[in-house]
C-alpha positions in Angstrom: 144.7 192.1 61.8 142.8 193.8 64.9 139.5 193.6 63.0 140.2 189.6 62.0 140.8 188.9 65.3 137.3 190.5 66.5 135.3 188.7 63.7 136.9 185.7 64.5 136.3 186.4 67.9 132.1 187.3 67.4 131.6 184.1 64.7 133.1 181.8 67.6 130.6 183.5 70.1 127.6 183.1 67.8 128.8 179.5 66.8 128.8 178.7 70.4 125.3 180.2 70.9 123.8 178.3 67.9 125.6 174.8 69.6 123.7 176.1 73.0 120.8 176.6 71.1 121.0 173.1 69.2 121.4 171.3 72.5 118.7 172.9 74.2 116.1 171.6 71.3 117.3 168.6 71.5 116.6 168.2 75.1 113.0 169.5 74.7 112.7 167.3 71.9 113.4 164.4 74.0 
């Protein structure tokens, strides 16, 4: 359960990243 709760935990950190990433393109794009 531990070791769910940590890869849930990393995927939503590298999820956020990629949507940090996305919206910084976007703004150099524009």
């Amino acid at each position: 359960k531990a070791f769910s709760l940590a890869k849930s935990l990393s995927t939503g950190r590298s999820k956020s990243f990629f949507v940090r990433q996305t919206n910084t393109n976007k703004k150099v794009l524009q």
